[in-house]
C-alpha positions in Angstrom: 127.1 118.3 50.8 130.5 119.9 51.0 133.5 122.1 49.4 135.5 121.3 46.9 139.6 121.2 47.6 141.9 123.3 46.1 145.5 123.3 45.3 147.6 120.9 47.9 150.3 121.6 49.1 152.3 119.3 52.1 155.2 121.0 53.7 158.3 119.0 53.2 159.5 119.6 56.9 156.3 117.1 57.6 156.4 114.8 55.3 158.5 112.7 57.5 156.2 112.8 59.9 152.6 112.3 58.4 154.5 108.8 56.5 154.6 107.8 60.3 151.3 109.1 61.5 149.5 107.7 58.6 151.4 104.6 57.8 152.0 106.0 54.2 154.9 105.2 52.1 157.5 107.9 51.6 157.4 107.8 47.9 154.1 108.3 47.5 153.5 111.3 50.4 156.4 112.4 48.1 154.2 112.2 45.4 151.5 114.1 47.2 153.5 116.8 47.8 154.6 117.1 44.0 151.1 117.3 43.2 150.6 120.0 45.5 153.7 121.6 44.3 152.2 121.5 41.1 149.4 123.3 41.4 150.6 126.2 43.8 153.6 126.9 42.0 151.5 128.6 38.9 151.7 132.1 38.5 148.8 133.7 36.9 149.5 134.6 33.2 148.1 137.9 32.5 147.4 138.9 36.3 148.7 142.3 36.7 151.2 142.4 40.5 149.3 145.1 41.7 145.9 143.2 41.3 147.5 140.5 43.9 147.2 142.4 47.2 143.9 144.2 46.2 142.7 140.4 45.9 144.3 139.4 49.2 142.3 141.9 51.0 139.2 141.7 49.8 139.3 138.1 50.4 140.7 138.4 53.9 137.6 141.4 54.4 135.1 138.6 52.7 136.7 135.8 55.2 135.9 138.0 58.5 132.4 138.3 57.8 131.9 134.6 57.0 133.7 134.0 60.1 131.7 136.3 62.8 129.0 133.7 61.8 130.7 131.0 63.3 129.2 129.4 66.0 132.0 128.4 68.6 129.7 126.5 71.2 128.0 124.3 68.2 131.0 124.5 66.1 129.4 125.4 62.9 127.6 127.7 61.1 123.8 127.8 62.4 121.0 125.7 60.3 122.9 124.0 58.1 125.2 120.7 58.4 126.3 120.3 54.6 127.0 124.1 54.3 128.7 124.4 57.6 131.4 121.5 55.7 131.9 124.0 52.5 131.5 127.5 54.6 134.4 125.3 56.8 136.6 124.3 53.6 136.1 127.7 52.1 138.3 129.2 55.1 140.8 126.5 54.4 140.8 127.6 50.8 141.5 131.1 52.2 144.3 130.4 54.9 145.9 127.9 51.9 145.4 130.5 49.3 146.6 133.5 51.3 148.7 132.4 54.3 146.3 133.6 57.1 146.2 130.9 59.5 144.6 132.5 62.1 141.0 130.1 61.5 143.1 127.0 62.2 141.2 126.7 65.9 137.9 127.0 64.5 139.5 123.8 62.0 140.4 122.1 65.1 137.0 122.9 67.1 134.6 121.9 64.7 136.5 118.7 64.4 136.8 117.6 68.2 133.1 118.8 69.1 131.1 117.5 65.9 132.5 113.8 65.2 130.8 112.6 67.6 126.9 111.5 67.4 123.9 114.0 68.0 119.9 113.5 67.3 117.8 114.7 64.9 117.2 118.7 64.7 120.9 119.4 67.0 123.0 120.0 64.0 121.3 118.7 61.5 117.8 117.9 60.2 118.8 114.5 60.3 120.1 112.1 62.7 124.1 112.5 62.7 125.8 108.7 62.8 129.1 109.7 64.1 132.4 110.8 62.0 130.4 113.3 60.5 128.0 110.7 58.6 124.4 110.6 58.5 121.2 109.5 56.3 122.1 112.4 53.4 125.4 110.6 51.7 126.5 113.3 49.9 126.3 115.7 53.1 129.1 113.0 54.3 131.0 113.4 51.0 131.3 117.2 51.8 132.9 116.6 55.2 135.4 114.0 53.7 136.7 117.1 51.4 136.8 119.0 54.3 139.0 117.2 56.3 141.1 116.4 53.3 141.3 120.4 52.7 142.0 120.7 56.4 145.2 118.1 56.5 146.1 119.4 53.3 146.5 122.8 55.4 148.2 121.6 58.6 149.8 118.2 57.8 147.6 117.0 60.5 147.1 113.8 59.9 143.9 113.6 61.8 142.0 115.1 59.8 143.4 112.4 57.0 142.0 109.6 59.1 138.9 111.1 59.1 138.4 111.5 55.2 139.0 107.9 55.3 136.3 106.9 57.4 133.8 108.4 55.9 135.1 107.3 52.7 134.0 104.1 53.7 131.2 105.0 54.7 130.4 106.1 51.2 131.4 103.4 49.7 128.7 101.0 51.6 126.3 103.0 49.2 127.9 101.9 45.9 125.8 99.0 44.1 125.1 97.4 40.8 121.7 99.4 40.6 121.9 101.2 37.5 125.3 99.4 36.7 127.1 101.0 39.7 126.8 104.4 41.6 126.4 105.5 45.0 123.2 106.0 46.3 121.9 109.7 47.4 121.0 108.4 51.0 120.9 105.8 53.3 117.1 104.7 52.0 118.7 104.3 48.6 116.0 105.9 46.8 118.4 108.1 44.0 121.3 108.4 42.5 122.3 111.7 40.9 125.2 113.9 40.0 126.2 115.8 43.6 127.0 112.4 45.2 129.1 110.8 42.5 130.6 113.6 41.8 131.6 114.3 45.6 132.9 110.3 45.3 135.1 110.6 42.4 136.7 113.7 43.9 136.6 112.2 47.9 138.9 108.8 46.4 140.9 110.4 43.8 141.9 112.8 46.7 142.6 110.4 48.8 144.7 108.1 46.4 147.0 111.5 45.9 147.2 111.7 49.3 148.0 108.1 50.6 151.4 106.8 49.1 151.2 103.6 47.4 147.4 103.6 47.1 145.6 101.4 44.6 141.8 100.9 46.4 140.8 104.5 46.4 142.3 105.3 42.7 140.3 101.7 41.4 137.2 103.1 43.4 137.6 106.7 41.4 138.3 105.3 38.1 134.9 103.0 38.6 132.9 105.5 39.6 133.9 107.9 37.0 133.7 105.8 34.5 130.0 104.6 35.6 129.2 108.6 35.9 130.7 109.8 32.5 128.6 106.8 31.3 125.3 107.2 33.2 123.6 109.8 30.6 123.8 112.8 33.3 126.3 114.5 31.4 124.2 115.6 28.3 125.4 116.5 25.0 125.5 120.2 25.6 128.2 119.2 28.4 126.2 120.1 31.3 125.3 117.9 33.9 121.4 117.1 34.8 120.6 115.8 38.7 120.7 112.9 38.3 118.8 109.4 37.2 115.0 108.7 37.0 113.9 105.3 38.1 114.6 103.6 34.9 118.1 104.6 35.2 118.4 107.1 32.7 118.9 110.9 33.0 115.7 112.9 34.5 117.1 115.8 32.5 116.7 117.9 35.7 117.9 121.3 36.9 122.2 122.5 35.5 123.2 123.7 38.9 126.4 125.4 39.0 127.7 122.6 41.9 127.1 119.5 40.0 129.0 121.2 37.2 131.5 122.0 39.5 132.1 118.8 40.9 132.4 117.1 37.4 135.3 119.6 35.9 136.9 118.6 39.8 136.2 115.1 39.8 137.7 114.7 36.4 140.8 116.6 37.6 142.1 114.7 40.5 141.4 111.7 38.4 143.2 112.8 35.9 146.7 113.9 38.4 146.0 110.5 40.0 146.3 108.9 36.4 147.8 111.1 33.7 145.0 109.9 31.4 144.8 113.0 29.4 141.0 112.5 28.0 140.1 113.2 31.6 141.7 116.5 31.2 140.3 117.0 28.0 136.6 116.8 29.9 137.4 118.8 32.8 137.9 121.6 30.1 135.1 120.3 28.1 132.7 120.7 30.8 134.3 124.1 32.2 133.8 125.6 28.6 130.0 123.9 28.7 129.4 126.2 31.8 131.2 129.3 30.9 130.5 129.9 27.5 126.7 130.4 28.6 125.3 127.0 29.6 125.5 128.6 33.3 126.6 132.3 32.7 124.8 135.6 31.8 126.7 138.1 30.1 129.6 136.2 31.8 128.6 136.0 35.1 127.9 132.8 36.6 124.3 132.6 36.9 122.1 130.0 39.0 118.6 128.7 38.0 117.2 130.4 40.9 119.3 134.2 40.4 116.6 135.2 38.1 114.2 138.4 39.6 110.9 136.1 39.6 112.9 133.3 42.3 114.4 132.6 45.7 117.1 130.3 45.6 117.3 127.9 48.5 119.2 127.5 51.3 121.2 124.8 49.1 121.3 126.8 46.0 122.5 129.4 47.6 126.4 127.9 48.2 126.3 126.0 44.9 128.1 128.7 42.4 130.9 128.7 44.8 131.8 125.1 44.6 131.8 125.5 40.8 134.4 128.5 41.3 136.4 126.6 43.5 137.0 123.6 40.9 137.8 126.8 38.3 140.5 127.6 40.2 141.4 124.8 40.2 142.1 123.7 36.4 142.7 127.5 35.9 145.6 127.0 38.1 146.4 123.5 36.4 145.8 124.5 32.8 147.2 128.1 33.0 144.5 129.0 30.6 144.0 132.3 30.1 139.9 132.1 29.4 139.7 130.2 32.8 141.9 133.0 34.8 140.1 135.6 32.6 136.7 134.2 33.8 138.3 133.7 37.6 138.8 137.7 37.2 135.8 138.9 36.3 133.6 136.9 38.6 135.8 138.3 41.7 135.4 141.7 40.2 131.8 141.6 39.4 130.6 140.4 42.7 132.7 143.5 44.3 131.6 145.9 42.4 127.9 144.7 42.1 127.4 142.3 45.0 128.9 143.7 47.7 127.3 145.8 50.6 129.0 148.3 53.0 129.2 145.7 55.4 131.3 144.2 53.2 128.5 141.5 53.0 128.3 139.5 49.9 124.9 138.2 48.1 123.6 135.3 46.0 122.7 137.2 43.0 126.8 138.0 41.8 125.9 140.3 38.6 123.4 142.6 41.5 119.9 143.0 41.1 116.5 142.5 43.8 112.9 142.9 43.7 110.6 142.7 46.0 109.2 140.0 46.3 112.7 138.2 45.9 115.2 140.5 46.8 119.0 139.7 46.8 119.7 137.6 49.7 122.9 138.1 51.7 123.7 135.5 55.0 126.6 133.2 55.8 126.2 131.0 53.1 126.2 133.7 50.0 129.2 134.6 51.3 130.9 131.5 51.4 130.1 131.2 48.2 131.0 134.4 46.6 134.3 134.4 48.8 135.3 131.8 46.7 135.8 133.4 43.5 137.7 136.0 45.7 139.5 133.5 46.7 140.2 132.1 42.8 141.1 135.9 42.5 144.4 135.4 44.2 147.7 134.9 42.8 149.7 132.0 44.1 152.4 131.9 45.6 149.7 135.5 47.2 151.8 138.5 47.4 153.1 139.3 51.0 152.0 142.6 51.5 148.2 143.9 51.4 146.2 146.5 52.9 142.4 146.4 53.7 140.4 148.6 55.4 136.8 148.1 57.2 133.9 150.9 58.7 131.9 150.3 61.8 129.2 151.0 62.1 128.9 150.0 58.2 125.5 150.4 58.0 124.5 153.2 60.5 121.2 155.1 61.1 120.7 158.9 61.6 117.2 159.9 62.6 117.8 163.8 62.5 116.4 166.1 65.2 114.0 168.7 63.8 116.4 171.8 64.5 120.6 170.9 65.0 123.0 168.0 63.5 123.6 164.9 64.6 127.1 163.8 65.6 128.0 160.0 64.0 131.2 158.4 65.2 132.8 156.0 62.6 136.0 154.3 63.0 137.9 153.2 59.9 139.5 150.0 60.8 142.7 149.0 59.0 144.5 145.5 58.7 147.9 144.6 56.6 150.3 141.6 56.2 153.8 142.3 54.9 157.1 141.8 56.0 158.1 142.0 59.7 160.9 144.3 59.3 159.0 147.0 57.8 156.4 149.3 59.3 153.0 149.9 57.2 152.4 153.7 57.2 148.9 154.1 56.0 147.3 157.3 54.9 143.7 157.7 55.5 141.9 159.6 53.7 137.3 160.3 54.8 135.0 162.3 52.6 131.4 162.8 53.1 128.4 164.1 51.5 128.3 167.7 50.6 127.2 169.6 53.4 128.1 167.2 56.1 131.0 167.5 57.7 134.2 165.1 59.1 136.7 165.2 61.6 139.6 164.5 61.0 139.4 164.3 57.2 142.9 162.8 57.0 145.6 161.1 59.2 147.9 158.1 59.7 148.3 154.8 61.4 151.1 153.1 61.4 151.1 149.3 61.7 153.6 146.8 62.4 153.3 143.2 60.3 154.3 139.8 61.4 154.2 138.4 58.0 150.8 137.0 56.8 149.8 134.2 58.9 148.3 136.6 61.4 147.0 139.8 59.8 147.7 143.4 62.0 145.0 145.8 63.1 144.3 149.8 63.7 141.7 151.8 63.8 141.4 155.5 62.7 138.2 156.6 64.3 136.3 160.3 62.8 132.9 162.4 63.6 130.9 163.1 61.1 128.7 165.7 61.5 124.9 164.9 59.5 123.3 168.4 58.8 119.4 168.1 59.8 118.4 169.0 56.7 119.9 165.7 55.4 117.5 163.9 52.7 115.9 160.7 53.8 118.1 157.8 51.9 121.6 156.5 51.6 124.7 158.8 51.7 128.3 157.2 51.5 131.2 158.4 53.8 134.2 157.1 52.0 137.2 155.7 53.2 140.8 155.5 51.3 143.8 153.8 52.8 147.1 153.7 51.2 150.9 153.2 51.7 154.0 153.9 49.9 154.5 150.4 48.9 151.8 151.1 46.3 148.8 149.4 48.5 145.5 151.0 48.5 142.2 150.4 49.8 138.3 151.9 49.7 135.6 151.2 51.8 132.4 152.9 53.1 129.9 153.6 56.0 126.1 153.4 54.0 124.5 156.0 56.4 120.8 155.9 56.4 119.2 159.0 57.4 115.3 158.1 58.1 112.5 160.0 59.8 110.2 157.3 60.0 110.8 153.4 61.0 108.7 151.0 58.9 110.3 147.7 57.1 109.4 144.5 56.3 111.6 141.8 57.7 114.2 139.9 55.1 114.7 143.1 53.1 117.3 145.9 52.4 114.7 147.9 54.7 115.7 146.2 57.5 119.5 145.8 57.3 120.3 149.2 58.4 118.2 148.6 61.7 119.5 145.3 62.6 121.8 145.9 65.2 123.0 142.4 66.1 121.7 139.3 64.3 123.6 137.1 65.9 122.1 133.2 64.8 119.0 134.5 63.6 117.8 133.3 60.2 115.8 135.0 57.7 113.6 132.7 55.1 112.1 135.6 52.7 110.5 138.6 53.1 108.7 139.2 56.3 110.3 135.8 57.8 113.0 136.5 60.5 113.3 134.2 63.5 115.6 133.1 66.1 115.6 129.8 67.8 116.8 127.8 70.4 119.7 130.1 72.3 119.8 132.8 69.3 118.6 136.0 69.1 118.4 139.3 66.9 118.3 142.8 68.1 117.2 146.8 66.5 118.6 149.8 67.3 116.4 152.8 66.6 118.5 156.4 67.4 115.3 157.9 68.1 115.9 162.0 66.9 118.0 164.0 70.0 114.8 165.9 70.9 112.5 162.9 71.4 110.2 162.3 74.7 108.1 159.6 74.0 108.8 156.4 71.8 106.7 153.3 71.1 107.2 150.2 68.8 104.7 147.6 67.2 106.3 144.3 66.4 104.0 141.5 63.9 105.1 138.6 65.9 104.7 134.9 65.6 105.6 131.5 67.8 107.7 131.2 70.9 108.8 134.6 71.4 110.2 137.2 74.1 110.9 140.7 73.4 113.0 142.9 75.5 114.2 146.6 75.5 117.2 148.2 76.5 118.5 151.5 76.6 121.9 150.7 76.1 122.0 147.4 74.6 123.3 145.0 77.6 121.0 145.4 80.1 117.1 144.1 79.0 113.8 144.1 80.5 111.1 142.2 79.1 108.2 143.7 77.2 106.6 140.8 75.6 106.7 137.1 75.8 104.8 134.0 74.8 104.0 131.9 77.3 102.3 128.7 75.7 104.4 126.7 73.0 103.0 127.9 69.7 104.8 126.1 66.7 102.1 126.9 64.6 102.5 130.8 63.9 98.3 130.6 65.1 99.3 133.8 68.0 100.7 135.9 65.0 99.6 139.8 66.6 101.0 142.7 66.5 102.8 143.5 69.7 102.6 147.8 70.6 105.4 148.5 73.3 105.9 151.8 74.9 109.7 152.4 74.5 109.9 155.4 76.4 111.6 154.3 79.7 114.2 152.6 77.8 115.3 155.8 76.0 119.0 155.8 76.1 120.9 159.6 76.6 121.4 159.5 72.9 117.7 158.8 72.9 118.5 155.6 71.4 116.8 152.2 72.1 117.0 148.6 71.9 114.5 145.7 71.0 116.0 142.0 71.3 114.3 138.9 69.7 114.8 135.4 71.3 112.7 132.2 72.0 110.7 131.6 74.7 111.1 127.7 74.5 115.2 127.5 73.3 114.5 123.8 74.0 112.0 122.8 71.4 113.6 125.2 68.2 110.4 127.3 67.4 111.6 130.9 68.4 110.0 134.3 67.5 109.3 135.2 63.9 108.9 138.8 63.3 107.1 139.3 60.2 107.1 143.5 60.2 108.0 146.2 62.5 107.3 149.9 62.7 108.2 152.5 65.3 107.8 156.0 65.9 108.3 159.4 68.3 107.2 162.6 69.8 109.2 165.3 69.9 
């Protein structure tokens, strides 16, 4: 499965040159660019200009963190193949939206490393065919977006090609079965709503993108037609999975994506044709989601977000690719109820779903239990990056100004007599005009009682307009009393400038006199040091396999002598400990290959010898057997000292 595109735009100084690349007619690469034109010349109604670099930042913050996921060996973003595609075409919604192009290389990795064939379990669960095809149809589909967000972005016509090819690809699943359709994978055993709704979108696309065109727009109008007639559009307006064996509806699961995918398929069908009934649905079925088929007190809301459930791995990225096709007709339309709704998703996920690690989690409107707390990993913040995305003005405002912590989440274990000294550096970043200088104030406050040093100061930063962001870093102490309470404290961050930018941000700092957490919970975050490719499935489920690892950092109180950890371990693991977080000795290891979790133990290691001279220590995570993909799983971990 992949993303859904955006607005287009093609750079008139190349449309000479793509025509000859891609063997298009003039006219009609003219065409595509007045399409593209179209769509990023809107200005938000009702946006106010001060909300535009506010917007730009937070997305450029959002776009980081997806990023430092990014696997540059493998070229994708670990354990999943369709959500590597849309994580992929979310960052060229951002560099389109915004004018950062400084993920272009990662574009231009994934592309020359993955197109070619790999087996079963390498990138995928499935067998991967070549050209970014496999078994799973629709995971195809999300590639051919992709690539068609990706040429979209550079001219490149490359990546054009590519969305042809599997295009064609696709199309070898179409048949008469049901009166048309394409077929949910290669053993053609379902048709539903993600895969013909990726197909109308994939050859509409294309047909706006290829001049003189009249196979890919007949193909779209087909297979919309079949779809708008298959039942799976019900008479709320929502879209059910997909068809049962008798070829009607199954009346399965609204997700978000499916939705999604039908206001955008509808859409590009409808630029390709001018047919304005098509418009006429892609608002139907927006208004259908938004005015509470999929929303809860107006935040877009996923069968799975509820308390009592765990969405998947695949449910996880699917509100996303709904928000994506709203900014879309939002930006078509103009609408002020689309914009408004754009708005208050980007708003409600930063004020309620966003973490000091500037981290961003499935659940949008907030909320976690215990058993199902809110999860936050690459793909949650894919998806939630892009309604921050939607939340940008176009043409984006020049200038912005964001601002970071690291550590974001640190730990202070106080000693029993004395503070503790914390080092945090406020990072800054800005776009604007070359010519002028960025002189940022910053302001850091702390809890009463602690104190910081400095509390105020300046950096001054020098722009190169917005395709590559500038950095600084304004670095403090912060003194933690030892009679600091056990729990979170904030020590806030404000950045400004004179050109009316401003910024917050925040360094969470635990303070803790006693390690004990369950893996896959809040209660771990502020110990997990480096995660690296791990993966966490639930509570009390974090692993890393094949060349992955994860590692803790416990800051052990300034008075400690002796330290010791137990670990609940499972499968092919090794442990090691460090006292400064490069160099490692082993302390535990599975020899045998256990794929089974039957050696799950708890593991007691004496850290005491790996005491750092902050009395800090290390404990890394990896697998024992990289080859075979069934690393250690740490279920729970506790740890403790002696003064």
């Amino acid at each position: 499965m992949s993303a859904v595109p955006t607005r287009r735009r093609v750079r008139a100084a190349l449309v000479g040159l793509v025509a000859m690349l891609v063997g298009l007619a003039p006219a009609a690469v003219a065409h595509a660019q007045t399409v593209g034109t179209q769509r990023a010349g809107v200005q938000r109604a009702g946006t106010e200009a001060a909300d535009g670099p506010t917007a730009v930042a937070r997305a450029r913050v959002a776009a980081d963190v997806l990023m430092s996921s990014y696997d540059p060996e493998k070229a994708w973003f670990p354990s999943s193949w369709w959500n590597s595609a849309v994580a992929l075409q979310t960052i060229g919604d951002y560099m389109q939206r915004t004018g950062d192009r400084r993920y272009l290389p990662q574009l231009d990795n994934t592309f020359r490393k993955d197109q070619g064939k790999f087996p079963a379990g390498e990138l995928s669960g499935d067998e991967l065919w070549g050209n970014f095809t496999s078994r799973a149809i629709d995971d195809s589909e999300w590639w051919g977006l992709t690539w068609i967000q990706a040429y979209d972005v550079t001219g490149d016509a490359r990546y054009l090609r590519m969305a042809v090819k599997i295009a064609e690809f696709t199309n070898g699943y179409w048949d008469d079965t049901c009166g048309g359709g394409v077929w949910w994978n290669a053993e053609r055993t379902y048709k539903n709503a993600v895969t013909n709704g990726l197909y109308i979108r994939l050859t509409a696309e294309l047909h706006n993108r290829v001049p003189g065109d009249k196979r890919w727009l007949a193909r779209s109008q087909a297979a919309w037609d079949w779809f708008a007639g298959s039942g799976m559009i019900n008479s709320s307006g929502l879209v059910n999975d997909g068809l049962n064996d008798d070829c009607h509806s199954n009346g399965q699961t609204v997700w978000t994506y499916n939705q999604g995918l039908a206001v955008g398929g509808a859409l590009e069908l409808w630029r390709a044709t001018g047919d304005p009934t098509l418009l006429s649905t892609a608002r139907r079925l927006a208004d259908a989601a938004i005015d509470g088929g999929l929303t809860t007190d107006g935040v877009l809301t996923e069968a799975c977000d509820t308390l009592d459930r765990t969405c998947d791995d695949n449910a996880k990225q699917f509100k996303g690719i709904f928000l994506r096709y709203l900014m879309d007709l939002a930006d078509t339309t103009r609408a002020d109820r689309y914009m408004a709704f754009v708005a208050r998703q980007a708003e409600t996920i930063w004020a309620q779903d966003h973490d000091a690690a500037d981290r961003l989690g499935t659940r949008w409107a907030g909320g976690t239990s215990t058993d199902h707390p809110n999860v936050f990993d690459w793909r949650t913040q894919a998806s939630a990056l892009s309604a921050l995305i939607a939340a940008v003005p176009v043409p984006a405002p020049k200038r912005s100004l964001a601002a970071t912590t690291s550590p974001a989440q640190p730990v202070v274990m106080p000693a029993g007599n004395g503070s503790t000294k914390l080092t945090v550096n406020v990072g800054l970043s800005a776009t604007g005009p070359a010519s002028e200088q960025v002189t940022a104030r910053v302001t850091v406050r702390a809890p009463d009682g602690w104190t910081v040093s400095p509390a105020s100061g300046t950096v001054v930063l020098s722009p190169r307009g917005n395709t590559h962001p500038v950095y600084g870093t304004f670095p403090v102490q912060v003194t933690v009393p030892a009679t600091a309470e056990d729990g979170h404290h904030d020590v806030t961050a404000t950045v400004t400038a004179d050109s009316g930018l401003s910024f917050g941000t925040r360094s969470e700092v635990t303070v803790a006199h006693k390690i004990d957490f369950d893996t896959g919970t809040a209660a771990e975050m502020p110990w997990l040091w480096d995660a690296d490719g791990s993966q966490s499935n639930g509570v009390q489920n974090r692993f890393a396999d094949g060349n992955h690892y994860f590692v803790y950092r416990f800051p052990f109180p300034a008075d400690t002598v002796t330290a010791r950890a137990t670990v609940t371990i499972d499968n092919e693991y090794v442990v090691e400990a460090s006292s400064d977080g490069e160099h490692w000795t082993t302390v535990a290891k599975e020899a045998q290959r256990v794929t089974d979790g039957s050696n799950k133990a708890d593991q007691v290691i004496d850290l005491t010898a790996y005491l750092g001279p902050d009395k800090a220590t290390y404990l890394r995570v990896s697998d024992s057997f990289p080859d075979d993909g069934w690393g250690g799983r740490v279920y729970h971990v506790t740890a403790a000292s002696t003064e």
